[in-house]
VEXPAPA-688355 format. One record per residue (C-alpha): x, y, z; residue number from 1. Coordinates in steps of 0.5 Angstrom, whole numbers, m for minus. Example, Ala and Ser with C-alpha at 12.3 -4.5 7.8 and 13.67 -1.06 7.14 Angstrom:
+-------+-------+-------+-----+
!  east ! north !    up !   k !
+-------+-------+-------+-----+
!    25 !    m9 !    16 !   1 !
!    27 !    m2 !    14 !   2 !
+-------+-------+-------+-----+
***
This chain:
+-------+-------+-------+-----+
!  east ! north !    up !   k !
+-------+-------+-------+-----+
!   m32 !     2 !   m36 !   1 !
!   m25 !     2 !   m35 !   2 !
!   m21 !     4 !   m29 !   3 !
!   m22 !    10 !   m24 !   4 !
!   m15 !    13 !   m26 !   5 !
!   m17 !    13 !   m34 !   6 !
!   m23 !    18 !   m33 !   7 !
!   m18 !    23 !   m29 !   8 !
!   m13 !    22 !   m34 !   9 !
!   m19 !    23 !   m40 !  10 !
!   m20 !    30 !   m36 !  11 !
!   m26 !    28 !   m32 !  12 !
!   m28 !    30 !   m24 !  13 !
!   m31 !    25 !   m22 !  14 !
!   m35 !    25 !   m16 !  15 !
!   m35 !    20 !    m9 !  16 !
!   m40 !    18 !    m4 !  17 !
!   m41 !    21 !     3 !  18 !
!   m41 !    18 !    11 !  19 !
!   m44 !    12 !    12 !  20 !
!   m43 !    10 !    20 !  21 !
!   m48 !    16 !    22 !  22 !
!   m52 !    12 !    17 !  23 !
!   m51 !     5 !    19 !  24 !
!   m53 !     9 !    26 !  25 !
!   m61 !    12 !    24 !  26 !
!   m62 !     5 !    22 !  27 !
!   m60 !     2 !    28 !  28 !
!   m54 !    m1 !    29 !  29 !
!   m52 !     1 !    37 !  30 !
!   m46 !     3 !    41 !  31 !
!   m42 !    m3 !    40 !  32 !
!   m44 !    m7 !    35 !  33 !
!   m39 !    m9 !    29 !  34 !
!   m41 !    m4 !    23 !  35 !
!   m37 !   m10 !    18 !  36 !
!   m42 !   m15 !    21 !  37 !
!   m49 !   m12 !    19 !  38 !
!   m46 !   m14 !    12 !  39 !
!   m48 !   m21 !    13 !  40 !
!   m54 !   m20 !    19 !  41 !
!   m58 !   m13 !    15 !  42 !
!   m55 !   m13 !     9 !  43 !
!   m62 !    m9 !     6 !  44 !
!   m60 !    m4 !    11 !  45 !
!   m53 !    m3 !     8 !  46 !
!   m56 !    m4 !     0 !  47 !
!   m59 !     2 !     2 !  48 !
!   m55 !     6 !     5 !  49 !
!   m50 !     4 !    m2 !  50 !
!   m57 !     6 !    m7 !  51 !
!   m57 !    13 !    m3 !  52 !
!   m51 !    15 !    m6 !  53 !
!   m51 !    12 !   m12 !  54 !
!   m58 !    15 !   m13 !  55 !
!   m55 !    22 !   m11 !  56 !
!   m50 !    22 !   m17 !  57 !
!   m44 !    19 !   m15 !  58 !
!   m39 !    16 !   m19 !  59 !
!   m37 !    11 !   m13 !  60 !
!   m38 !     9 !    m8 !  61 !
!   m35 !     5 !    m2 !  62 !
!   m36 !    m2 !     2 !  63 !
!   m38 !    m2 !     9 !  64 !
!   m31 !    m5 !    11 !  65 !
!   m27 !     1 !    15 !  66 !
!   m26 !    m3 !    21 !  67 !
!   m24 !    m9 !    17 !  68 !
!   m18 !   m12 !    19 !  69 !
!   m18 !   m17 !    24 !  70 !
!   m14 !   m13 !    29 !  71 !
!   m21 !   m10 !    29 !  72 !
!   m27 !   m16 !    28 !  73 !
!   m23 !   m20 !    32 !  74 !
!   m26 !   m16 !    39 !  75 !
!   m33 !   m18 !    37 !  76 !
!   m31 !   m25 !    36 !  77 !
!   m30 !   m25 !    29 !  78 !
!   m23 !   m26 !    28 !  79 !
!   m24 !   m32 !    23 !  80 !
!   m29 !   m29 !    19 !  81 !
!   m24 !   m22 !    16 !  82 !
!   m25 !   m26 !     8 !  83 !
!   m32 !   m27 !     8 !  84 !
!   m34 !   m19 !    12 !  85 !
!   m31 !   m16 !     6 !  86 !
!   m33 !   m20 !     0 !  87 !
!   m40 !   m19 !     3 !  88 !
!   m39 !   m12 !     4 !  89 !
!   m36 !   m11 !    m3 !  90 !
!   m42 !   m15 !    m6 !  91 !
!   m47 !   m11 !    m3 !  92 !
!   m44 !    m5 !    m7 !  93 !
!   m42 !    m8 !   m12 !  94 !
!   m50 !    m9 !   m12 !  95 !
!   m52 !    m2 !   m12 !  96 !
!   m47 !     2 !   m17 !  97 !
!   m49 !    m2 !   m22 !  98 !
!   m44 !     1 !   m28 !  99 !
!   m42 !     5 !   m23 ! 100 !
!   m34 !     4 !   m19 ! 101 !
!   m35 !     1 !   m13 ! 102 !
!   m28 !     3 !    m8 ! 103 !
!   m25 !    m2 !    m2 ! 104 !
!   m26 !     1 !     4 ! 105 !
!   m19 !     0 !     8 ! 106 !
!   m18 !     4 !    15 ! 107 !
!   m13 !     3 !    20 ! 108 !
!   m12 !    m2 !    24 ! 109 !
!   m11 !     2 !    31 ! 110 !
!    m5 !    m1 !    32 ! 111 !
!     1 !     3 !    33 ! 112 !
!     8 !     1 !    30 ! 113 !
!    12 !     4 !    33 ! 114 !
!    10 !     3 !    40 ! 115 !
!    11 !    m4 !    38 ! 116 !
!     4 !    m6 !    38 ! 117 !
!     5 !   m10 !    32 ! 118 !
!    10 !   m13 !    27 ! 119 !
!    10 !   m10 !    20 ! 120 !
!     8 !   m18 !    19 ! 121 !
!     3 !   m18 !    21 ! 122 !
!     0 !   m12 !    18 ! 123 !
!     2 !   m13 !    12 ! 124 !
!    m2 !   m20 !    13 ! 125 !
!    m8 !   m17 !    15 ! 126 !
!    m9 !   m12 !    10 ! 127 !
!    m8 !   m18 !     5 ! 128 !
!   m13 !   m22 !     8 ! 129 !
!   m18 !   m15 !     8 ! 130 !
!   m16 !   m13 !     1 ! 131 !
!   m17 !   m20 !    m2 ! 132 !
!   m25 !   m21 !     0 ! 133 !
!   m25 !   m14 !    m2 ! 134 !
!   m23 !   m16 !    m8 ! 135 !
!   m26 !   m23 !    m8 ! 136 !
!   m34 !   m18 !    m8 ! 137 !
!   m32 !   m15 !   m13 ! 138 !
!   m29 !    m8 !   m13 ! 139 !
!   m26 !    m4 !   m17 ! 140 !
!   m21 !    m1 !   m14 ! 141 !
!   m18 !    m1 !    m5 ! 142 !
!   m19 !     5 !    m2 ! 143 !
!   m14 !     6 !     4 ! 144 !
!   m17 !    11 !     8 ! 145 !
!   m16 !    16 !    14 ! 146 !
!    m8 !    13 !    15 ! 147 !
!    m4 !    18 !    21 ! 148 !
!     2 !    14 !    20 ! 149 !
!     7 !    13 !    13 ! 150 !
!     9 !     5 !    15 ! 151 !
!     2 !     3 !    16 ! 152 !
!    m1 !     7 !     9 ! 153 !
!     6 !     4 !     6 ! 154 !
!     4 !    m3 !     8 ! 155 !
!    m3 !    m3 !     6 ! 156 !
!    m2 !     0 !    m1 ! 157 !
!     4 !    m5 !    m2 ! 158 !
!     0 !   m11 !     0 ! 159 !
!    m6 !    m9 !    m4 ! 160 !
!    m2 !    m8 !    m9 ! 161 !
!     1 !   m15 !    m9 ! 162 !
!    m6 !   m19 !    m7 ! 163 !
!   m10 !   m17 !   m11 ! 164 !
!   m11 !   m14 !   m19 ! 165 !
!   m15 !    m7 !   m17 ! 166 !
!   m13 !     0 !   m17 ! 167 !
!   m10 !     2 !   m11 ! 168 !
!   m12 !     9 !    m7 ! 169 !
!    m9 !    11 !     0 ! 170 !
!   m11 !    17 !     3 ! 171 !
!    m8 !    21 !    10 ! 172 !
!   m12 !    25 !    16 ! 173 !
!    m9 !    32 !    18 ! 174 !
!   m11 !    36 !    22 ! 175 !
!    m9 !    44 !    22 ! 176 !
!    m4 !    46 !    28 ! 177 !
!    m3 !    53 !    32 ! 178 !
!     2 !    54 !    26 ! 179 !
!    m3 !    53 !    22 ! 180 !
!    m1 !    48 !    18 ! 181 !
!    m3 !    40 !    16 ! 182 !
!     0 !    35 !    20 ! 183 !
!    m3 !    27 !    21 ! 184 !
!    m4 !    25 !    28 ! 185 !
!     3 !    22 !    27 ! 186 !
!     7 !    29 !    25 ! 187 !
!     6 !    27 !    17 ! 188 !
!     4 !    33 !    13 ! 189 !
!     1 !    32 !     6 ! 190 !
!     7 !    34 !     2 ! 191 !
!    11 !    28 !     5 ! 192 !
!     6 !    23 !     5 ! 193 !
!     7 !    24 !    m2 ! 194 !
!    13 !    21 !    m6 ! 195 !
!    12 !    15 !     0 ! 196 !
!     6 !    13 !    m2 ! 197 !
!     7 !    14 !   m10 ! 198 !
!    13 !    10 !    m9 ! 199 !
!     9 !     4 !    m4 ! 200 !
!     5 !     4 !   m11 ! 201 !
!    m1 !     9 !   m10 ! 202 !
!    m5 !    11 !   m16 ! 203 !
!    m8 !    16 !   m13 ! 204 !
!    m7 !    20 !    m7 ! 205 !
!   m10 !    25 !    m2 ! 206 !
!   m13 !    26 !     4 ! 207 !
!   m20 !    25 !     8 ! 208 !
!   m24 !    27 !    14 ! 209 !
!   m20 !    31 !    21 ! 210 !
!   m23 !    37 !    15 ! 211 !
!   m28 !    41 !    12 ! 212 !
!   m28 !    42 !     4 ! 213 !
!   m24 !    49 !     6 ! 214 !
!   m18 !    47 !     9 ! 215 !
!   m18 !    41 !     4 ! 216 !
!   m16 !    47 !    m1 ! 217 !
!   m10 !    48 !     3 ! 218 !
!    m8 !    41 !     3 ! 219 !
!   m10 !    40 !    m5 ! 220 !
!    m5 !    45 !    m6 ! 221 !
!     1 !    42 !    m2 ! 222 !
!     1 !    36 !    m6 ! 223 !
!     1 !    39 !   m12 ! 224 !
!     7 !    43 !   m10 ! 225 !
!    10 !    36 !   m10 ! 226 !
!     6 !    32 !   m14 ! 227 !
!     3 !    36 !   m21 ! 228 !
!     1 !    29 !   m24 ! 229 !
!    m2 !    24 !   m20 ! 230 !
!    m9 !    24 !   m18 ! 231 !
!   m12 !    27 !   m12 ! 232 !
!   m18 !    25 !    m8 ! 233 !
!   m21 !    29 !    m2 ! 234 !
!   m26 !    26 !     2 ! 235 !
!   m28 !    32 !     6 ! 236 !
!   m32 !    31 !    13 ! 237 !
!   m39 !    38 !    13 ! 238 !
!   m36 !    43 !    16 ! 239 !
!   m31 !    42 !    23 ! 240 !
!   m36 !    39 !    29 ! 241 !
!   m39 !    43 !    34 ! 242 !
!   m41 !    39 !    40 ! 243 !
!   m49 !    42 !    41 ! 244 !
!   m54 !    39 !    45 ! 245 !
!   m49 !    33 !    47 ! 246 !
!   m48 !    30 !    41 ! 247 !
!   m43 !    32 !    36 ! 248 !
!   m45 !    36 !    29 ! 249 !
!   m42 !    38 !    23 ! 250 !
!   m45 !    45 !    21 ! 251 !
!   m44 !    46 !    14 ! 252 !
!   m50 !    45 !     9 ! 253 !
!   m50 !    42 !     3 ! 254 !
!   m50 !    49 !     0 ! 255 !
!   m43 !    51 !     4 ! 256 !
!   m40 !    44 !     1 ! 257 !
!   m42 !    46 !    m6 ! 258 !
!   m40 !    54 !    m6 ! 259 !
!   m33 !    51 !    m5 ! 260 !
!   m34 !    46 !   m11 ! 261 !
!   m30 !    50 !   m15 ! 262 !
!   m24 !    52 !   m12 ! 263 !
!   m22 !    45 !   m10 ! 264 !
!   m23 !    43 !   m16 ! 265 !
!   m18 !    49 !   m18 ! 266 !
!   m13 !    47 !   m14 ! 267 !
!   m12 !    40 !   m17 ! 268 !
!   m17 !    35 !   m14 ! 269 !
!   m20 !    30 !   m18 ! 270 !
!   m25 !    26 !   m15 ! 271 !
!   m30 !    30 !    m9 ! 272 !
!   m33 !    27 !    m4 ! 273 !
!   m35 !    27 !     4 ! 274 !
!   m33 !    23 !    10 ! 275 !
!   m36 !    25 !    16 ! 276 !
!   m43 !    29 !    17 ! 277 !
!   m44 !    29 !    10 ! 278 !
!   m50 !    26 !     6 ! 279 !
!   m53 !    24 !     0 ! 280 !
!   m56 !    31 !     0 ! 281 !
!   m48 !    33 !     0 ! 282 !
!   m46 !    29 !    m5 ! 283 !
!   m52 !    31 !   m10 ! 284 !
!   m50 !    38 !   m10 ! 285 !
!   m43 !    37 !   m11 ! 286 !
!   m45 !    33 !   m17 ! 287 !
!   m50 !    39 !   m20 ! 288 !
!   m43 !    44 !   m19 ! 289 !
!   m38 !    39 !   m22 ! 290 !
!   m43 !    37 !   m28 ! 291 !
!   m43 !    46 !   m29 ! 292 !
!   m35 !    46 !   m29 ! 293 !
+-------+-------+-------+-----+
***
């Protein structure tokens, strides 16, 4: 099978997965459980949700792992079991993809450097322990997703790199200002995400969720005006969230997703997915589109 970077360099698009936590959600899970923990209590739950991509078409698919890091488990009293969470979140994708790629879910840890919540040791330490159970599970490559801040992006990817024998990918979140350019929570925009996170050692790069596949365009293009060679993955969430009825929706039909297939793919992105509202309905259209171009 090889890795994920030899496909892109071999000319291929490849396609992701889409959300899960809605998912996890219709099967059950309430306001307050630990999503990590249903790995070891529903594990068929969570196979399920897994075999739904792969069944729409995917290349790959993620880990139920986002919330991973101790910083995170520990609130539901699972502080000691960070190892066995991920290697059982890995295993249960590595179950359903089959010859498929399985990607290691990192996000961030909530924790803020510069307000000195934290120490740079003691991130580094529990992305170490996260990546190492993921790894242990059985994935291809680590996927540190929905970063705001470089420091933080930086030592994710470095401890990933260190720890463990995957590929190792790193994606930020930008919101659009009033100026109308991208920025992530912390001020980072994509262009100087990209030569701090190449250089952290990053195989890939790119950006998910805070955008719909429109404005993804936008940010695709700003990183490959810095960048015309490393690999870009877009997770893109369906549409901006409205607030209907109380409760949030995101708009965009699988049909609207699939309409602007090709013009991400144009302005350089090479493997297309979806975050947030997004589902394996999604996910088979922008399979259809990539398998045209």
């Amino acid at each position: 099978m090889g890795k994920i970077i030899d496909q892109i360099k071999a000319g291929k698009i490849l396609v992701s997965d889409g959300a899960w936590g809605t998912f996890l959600q219709q099967k059950g899970m309430k306001p307050g459980e630990c999503p990590e923990e249903w790995n070891i209590t529903h594990p068929d739950e969570v196979l399920d949700i897994a075999k739904s991509y792969i069944g729409a078409g995917a290349d790959m698919i993620e880990t139920n792992s986002f919330g991973g890091t101790i910083f995170k488990v520990e609130k539901y009293g699972l502080a000691d079991k960070v190892f066995e969470l991920n290697k059982a979140a890995a295993e249960i994708s590595r179950k359903a993809a089959g010859d498929k790629f399985v990607l290691g879910s990192v996000g961030p840890t909530g924790k803020i450097l510069m307000m000195g919540d934290v120490t740079e040791e003691e991130l580094y330490e529990a992305f170490k322990e996260q990546v190492k159970g993921l790894e242990a599970g059985g994935v291809d490559a680590i996927m540190i997703e929905t970063m705001t801040d470089l420091d933080e992006a930086h030592l994710a990817i470095q401890a990933a790199k260190e720890n463990t024998n995957c590929e190792v990918f790193c994606t930020m979140t930008f919101e659009k200002t009033v100026q109308g350019e991208f920025r992530s929570m912390m001020g980072v925009s994509p262009g100087e995400m990209v030569n701090t996170l190449i250089d952290a050692g990053a195989d890939l790069i790119g950006a998910n969720c805070g955008n719909g596949i429109a404005d993804m365009i936008g940010i695709v293009e700003e990183i490959r005006s810095i960048n015309s060679e490393i690999p870009i993955l877009v997770h893109a969430n369906a549409g901006m969230p409205v607030y209907k009825d109380g409760e949030t929706v995101f708009p965009e039909t699988p049909d609207e997703m699939a309409g602007l297939v090709s013009k991400i793919i144009a302005a350089g992105a090479n493997i297309i997915g979806g975050c947030c509202g997004t589902t394996p309905d999604h996910i088979c259209r922008v399979r259809e589109e990539v398998d045209k171009i």
